[in-house]
C-alpha positions as CSV (number, residue, x, y, z in Angstrom):
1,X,103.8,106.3,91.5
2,X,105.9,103.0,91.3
3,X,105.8,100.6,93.6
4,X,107.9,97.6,91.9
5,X,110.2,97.5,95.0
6,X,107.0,97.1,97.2
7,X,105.5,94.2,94.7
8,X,108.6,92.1,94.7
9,X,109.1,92.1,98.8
10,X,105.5,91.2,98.9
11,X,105.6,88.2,96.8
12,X,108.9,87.7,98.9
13,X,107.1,87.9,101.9
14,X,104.1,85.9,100.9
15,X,106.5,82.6,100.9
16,X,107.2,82.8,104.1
17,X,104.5,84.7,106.5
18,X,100.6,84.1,106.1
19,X,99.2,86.4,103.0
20,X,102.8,88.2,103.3
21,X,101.2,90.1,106.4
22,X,101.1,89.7,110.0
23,X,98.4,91.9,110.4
24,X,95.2,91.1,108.3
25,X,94.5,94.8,107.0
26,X,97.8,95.7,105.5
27,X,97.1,92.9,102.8
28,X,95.4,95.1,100.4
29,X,92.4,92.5,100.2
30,X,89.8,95.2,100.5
31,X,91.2,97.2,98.1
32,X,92.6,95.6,95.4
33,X,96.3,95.6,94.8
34,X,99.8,95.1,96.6
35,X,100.3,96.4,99.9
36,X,103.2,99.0,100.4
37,X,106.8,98.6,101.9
38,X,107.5,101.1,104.4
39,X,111.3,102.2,104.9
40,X,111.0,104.9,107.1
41,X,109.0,107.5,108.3
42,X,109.6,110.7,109.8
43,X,106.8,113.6,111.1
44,X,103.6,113.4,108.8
45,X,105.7,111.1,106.0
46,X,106.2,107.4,105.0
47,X,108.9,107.2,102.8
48,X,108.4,103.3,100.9
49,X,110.8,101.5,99.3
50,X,110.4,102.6,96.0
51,X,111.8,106.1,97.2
52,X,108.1,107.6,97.3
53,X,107.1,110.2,99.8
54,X,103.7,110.1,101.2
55,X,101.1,112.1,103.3
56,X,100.3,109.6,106.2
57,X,96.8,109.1,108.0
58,X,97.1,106.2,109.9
59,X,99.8,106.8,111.8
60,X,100.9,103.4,113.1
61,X,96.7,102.9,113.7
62,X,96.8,106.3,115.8
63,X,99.8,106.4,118.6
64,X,102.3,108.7,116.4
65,X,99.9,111.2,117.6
66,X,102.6,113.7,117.7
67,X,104.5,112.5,114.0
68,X,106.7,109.7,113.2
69,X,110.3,109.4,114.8
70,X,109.1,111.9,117.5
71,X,112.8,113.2,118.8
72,X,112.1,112.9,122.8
73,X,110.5,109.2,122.2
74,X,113.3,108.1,120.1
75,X,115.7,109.6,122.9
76,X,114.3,107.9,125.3
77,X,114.0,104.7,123.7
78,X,117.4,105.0,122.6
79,X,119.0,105.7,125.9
80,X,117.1,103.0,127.9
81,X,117.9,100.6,125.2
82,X,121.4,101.1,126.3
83,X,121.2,99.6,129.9
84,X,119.2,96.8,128.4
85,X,116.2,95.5,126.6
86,X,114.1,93.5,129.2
87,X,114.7,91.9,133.1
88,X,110.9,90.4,134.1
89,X,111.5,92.6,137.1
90,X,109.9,95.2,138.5
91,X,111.8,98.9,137.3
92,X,111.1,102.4,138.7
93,X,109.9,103.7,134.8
94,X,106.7,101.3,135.5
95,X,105.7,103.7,138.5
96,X,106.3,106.7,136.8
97,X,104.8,106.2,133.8
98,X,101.5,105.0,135.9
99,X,101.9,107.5,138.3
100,X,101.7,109.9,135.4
101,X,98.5,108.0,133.6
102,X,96.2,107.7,136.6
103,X,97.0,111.6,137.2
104,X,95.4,112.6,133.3
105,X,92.8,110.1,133.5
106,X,89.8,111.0,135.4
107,X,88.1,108.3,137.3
108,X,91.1,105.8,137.6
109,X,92.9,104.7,140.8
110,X,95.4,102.1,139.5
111,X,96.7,100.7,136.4
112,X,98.2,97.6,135.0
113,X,100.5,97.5,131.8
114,X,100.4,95.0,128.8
115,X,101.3,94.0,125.6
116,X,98.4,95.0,123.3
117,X,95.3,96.6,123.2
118,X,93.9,93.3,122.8
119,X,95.4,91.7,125.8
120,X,93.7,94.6,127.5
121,X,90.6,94.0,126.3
122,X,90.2,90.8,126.8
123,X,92.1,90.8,130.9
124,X,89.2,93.9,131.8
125,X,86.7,91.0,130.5
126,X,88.2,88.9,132.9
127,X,88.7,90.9,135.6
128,X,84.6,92.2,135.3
129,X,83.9,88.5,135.4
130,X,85.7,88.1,138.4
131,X,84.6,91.2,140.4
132,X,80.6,90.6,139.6
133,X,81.1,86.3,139.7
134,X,79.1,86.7,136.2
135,X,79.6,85.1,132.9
136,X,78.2,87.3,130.1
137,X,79.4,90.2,128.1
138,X,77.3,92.9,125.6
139,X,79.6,94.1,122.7
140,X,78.6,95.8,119.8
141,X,78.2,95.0,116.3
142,X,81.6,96.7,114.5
143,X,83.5,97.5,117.8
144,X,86.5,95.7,117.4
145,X,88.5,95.0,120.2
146,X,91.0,92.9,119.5
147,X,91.0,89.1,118.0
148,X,90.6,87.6,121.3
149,X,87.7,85.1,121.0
150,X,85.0,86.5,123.3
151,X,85.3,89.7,120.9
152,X,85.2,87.9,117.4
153,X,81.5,88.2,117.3
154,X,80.7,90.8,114.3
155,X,83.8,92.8,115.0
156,X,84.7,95.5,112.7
157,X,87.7,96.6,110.9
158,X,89.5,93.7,109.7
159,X,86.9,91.3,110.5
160,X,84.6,93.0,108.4
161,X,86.5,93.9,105.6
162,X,87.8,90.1,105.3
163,X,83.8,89.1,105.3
164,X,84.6,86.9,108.5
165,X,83.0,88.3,111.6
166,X,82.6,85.3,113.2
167,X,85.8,84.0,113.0
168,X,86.5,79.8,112.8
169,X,88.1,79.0,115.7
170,X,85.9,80.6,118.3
171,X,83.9,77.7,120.1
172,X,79.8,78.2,120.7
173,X,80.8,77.7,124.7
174,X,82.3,81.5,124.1
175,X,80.0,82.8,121.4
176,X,77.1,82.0,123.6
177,X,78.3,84.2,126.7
178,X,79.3,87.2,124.3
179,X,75.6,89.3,124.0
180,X,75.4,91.2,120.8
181,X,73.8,94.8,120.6
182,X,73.5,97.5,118.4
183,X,75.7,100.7,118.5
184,X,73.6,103.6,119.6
185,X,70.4,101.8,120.4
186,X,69.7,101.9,123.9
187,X,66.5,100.3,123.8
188,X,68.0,97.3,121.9
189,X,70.8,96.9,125.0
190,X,67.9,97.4,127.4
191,X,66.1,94.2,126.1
192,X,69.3,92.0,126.0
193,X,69.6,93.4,130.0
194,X,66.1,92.1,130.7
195,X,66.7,88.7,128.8
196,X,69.6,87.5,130.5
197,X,68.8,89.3,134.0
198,X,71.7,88.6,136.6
199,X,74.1,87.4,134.3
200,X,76.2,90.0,132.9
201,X,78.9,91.0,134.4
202,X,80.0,94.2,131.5
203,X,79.1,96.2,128.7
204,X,82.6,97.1,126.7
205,X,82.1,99.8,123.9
206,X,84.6,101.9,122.1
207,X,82.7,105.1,123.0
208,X,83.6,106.5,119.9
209,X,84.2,104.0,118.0
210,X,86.9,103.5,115.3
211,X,86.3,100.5,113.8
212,X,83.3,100.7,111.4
213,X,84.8,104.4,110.6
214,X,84.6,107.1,113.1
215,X,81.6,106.9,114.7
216,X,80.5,109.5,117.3
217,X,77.9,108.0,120.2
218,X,74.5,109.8,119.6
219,X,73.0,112.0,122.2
220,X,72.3,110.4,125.1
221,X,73.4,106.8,124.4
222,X,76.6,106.2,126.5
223,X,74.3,108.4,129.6
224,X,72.1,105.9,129.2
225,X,74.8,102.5,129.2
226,X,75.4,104.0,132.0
227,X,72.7,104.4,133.7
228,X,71.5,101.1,132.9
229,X,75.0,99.7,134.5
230,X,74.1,101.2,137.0
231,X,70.8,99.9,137.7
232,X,71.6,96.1,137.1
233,X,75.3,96.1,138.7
234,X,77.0,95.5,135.6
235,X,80.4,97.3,134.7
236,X,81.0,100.0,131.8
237,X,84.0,99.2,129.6
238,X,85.5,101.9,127.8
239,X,87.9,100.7,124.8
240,X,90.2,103.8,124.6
241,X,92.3,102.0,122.8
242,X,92.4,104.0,120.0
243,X,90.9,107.6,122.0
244,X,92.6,107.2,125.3
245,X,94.7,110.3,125.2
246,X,94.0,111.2,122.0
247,X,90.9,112.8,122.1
248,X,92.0,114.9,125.3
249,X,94.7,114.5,128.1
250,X,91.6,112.1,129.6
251,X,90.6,110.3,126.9
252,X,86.7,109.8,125.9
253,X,86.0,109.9,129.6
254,X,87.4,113.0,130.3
255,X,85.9,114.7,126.3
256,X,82.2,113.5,126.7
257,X,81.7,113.4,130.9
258,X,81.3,110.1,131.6
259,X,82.7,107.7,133.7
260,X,83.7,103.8,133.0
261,X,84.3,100.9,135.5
262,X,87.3,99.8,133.6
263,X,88.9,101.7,131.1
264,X,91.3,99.9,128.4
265,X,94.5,101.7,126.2
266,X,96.6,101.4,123.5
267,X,98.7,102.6,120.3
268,X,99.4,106.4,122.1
269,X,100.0,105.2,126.0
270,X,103.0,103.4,124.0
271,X,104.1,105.8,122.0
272,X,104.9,103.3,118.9
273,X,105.5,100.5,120.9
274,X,103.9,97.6,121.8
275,X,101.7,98.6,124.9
276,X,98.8,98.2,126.2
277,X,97.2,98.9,129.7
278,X,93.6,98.9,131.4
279,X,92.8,100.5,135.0
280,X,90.1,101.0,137.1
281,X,89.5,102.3,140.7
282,X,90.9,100.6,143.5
283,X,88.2,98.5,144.7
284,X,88.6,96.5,141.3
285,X,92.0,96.7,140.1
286,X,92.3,95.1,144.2
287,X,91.0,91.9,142.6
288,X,93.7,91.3,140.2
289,X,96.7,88.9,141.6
290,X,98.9,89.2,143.1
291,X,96.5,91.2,145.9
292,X,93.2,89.2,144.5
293,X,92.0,85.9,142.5
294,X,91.9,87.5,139.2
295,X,95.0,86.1,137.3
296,X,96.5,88.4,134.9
297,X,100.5,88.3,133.9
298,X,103.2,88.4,130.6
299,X,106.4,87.9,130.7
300,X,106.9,91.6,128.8
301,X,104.4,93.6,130.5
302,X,106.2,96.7,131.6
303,X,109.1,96.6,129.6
304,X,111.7,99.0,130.1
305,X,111.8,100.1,126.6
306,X,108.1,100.7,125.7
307,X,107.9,102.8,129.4
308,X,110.4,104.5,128.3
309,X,108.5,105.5,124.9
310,X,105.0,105.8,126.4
311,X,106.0,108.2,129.4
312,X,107.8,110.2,126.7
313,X,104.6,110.5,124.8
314,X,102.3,111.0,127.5
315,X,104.6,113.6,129.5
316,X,104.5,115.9,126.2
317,X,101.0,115.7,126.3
318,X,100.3,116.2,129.7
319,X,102.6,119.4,129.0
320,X,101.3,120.8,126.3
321,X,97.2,120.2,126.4
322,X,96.9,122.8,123.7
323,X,98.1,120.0,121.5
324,X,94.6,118.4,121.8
325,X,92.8,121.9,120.0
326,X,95.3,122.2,117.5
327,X,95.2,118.6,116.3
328,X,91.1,118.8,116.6
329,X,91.2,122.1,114.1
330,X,93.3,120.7,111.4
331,X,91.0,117.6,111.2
332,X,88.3,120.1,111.3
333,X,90.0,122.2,108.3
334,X,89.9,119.0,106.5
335,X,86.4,117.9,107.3
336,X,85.6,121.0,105.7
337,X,87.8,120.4,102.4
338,X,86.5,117.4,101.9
339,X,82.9,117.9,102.1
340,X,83.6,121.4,99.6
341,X,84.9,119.3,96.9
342,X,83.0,116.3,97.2
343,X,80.1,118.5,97.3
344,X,81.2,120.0,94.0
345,X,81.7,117.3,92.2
346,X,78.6,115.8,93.0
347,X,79.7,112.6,95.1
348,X,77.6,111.3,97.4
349,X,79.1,111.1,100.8
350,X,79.1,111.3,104.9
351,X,81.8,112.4,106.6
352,X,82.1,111.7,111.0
353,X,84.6,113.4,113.2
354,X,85.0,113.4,116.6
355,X,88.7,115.4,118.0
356,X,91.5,114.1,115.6
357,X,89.2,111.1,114.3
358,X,87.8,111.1,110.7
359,X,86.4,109.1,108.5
360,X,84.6,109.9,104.6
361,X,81.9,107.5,103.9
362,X,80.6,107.0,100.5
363,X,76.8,106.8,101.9
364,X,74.4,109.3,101.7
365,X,72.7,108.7,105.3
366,X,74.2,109.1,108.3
367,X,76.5,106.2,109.2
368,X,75.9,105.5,113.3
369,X,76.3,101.8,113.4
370,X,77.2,98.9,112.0
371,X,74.6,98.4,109.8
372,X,74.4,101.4,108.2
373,X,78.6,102.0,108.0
374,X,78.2,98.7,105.8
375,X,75.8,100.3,103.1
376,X,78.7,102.3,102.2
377,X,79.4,102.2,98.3
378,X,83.0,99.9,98.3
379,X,83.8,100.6,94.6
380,X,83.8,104.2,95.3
381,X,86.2,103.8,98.3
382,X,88.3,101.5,96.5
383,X,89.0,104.2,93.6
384,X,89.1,106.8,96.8
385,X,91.7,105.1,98.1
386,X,94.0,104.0,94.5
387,X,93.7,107.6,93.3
388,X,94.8,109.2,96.9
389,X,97.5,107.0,96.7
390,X,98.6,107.7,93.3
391,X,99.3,111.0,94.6
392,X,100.9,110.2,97.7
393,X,98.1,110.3,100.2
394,X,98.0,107.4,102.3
395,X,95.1,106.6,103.9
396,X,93.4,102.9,106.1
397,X,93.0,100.3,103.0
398,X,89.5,99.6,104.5
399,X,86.6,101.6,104.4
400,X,85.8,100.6,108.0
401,X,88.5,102.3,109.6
402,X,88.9,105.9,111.0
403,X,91.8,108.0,110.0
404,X,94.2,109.5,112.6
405,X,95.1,113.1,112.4
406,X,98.5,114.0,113.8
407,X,100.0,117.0,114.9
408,X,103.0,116.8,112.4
409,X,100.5,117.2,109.6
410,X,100.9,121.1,108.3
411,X,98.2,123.0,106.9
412,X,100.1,123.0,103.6
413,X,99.9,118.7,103.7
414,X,96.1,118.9,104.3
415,X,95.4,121.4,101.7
416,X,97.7,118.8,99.0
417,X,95.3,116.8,100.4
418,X,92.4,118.3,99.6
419,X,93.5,118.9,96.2
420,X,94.3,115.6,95.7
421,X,90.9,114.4,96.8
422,X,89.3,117.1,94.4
423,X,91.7,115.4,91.7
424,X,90.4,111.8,92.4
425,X,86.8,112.5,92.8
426,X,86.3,113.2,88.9
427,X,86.2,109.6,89.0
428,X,84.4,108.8,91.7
């Protein structure tokens, strides 16, 4: 494929915008090359400016769960936008598309909207700190969750893949209160407990995360954060950011049986546009101002336009769950296409799924942390992803991110998939 178009607004764009990006992924950097120049999209397609057609798999980072240029979210987005853009007041599509939320999320009372699943991230933080009065925080190495700076600290995805995890910028006065553990190792999260006793107010986890690659919990491990919560009154953060109804009308909660504290969303609750939200029970989302000392606001939160999309979005799941199978057996179809012809032409490889969350790993042990997600073989996943490409396949330019199946994708698109991976592992 050509891509001269796509070249030429990139050096355009480099003049003007910080590495021609404003979002550190899309550079290319990982993978050598010139990022792409979308145009349009519709259902499972990007069309680029150079005219090509191609098979998508990140959708957006995951919220076109349901295909590009959805019809009822463009409606609605379309119709709102015609009795105006934003007030910063309060409008009856905030209710309802809470209303709706709270009802398909177990273990939730109350809900507050934002901008980003980082501004989600890092106001549950806040509010934990201000419901247990305590200053410290576990993350895990490779969850990402967003660039604010408590959660800089050996992030994943971009962080990773631009050999910064500890980003300049983040004082020691925040680094110091941000606890690091391993991703399913209980016992390594139950010493960091028993060092810093009485002073952590959460534990926030992607519970499966998505930002080292897909990587499923083990048995046993979120049971155990749980437990452990429990025992030392510290509050469970769950990132759904990227599996909040995704995984199932519930999210992670509501797929693997437990229950968070706080629970954090993103890319689908907004249905393409910027949105994020977090929610809790009662008893804490009480804390946040105006009704408590907890101060949390943005002068967009709630707009009337990216309600409009996400209650779109969520209303078609909520009425049609069988969406959540269907989507879970085509990214099953292709975990099993994938393995048959990397298998058969010999390349060494791991693949982890979890629902409509995928992710090939050029490894032959099992990838279930950071650690081992980073002995990946790069130079393998770079010519992965240039000769997918070169076929129209269109897959995260970073070996440390999942893929996201959507529900637009036809059997006929994964099986040109699957040929096309057969194609480009004769190199591998």
């Amino acid at each position: 494929m050509i891509y001269k178009r796509s070249s030429a607004l990139f050096a355009e764009a480099q003049k003007v915008i910080p590495g021609g990006v404003n979002s550190p992924v899309r550079a290319f950097k990982a993978v050598g090359g010139d990022p792409i120049f979308v145009k349009e999209a519709k259902g499972a397609y990007l069309y680029d400016e150079d005219g090509n057609r191609l098979i998508d798999y990140i959708n957006s980072w995951g919220p076109m769960i349901l295909g590009h240029a959805h019809p009822p979210v463009v409606n609605a987005v379309v119709e709102k936008a015609k009795k105006g853009t934003s007030f910063g007041m309060p409008t009856e599509i905030e209710t309802q598309i809470a209303e709706l939320a709270v009802a398909m999320v177990p273990n939730i009372d109350k809900i507050r909207f934002v901008n980003s699943g980082t501004e989600a991230c890092m106001s549950a933080v806040r509010l934990a700190r201000g419901f247990t009065k305590k200053d410290k925080i576990i993350k895990f190495a490779g969850c990402y969750h967003g660039h604010s700076d408590s959660f800089l600290i050996q992030a994943g995805s971009g962080a990773v893949t631009f050999g910064s995890p500890n980003s300049p910028g983040v004082t020691e006065g925040t680094a110091k209160d941000t606890l690091l553990a391993r991703y399913n190792d209980l016992e390594n999260v139950e010493r960091i407990i028993a060092s810093n006793k009485g002073e952590i107010a959460c534990i926030i986890i992607e519970p499966v995360a998505g930002n080292m690659g897909c990587i499923p919990p083990v048995k046993g491990f979120l049971e155990g954060l749980r437990s452990l919560c429990d025992a030392n009154d510290i509050l469970l953060i769950f990132d759904e950011v990227m599996t909040g109804f995704r995984l199932a009308k519930g999210g992670a909660q509501e797929l693997l049986g437990i229950n968070a504290d706080i629970v954090t969303f993103g890319k689908v609750i907004g249905g393409g546009l910027p949105v994020g939200a977090f929610a809790a029970r009662e008893e804490i989302m009480n804390h946040l101002a105006p009704l408590g000392p907890v101060y949390q606001a943005g002068t967009l939160s709630g707009n009337p336009l990216a309600m409009a999309a996400g209650l779109a979005m969520l209303t078609e799941l909520h009425n049609n769950a069988d969406i959540f199978d269907s989507i879970a057996k085509k990214t099953e179809y292709l975990h099993q296409g994938i393995t048959k012809v990397l298998t058969e032409k010999n390349v060494v490889h791991t693949i982890n799924r979890v629902g409509s969350m995928i992710s090939v790993h050029f490894s032959e042990d099992p990838v279930i942390d950071f650690e081992s997600a980073a002995l990946g073989n790069n130079d393998s996943f770079k010519k992965f992803f240039h000769g997918l490409l070169d076929q129209g396949i269109y897959i995260a330019p970073s070996a440390f991110e999942t893929w996201f199946i959507t529900e637009a994708l036809t059997y006929e698109d994964l099986d040109d998939t699957i040929k096309a991976i057969s194609i480009t592992a004769e190199n591998l």
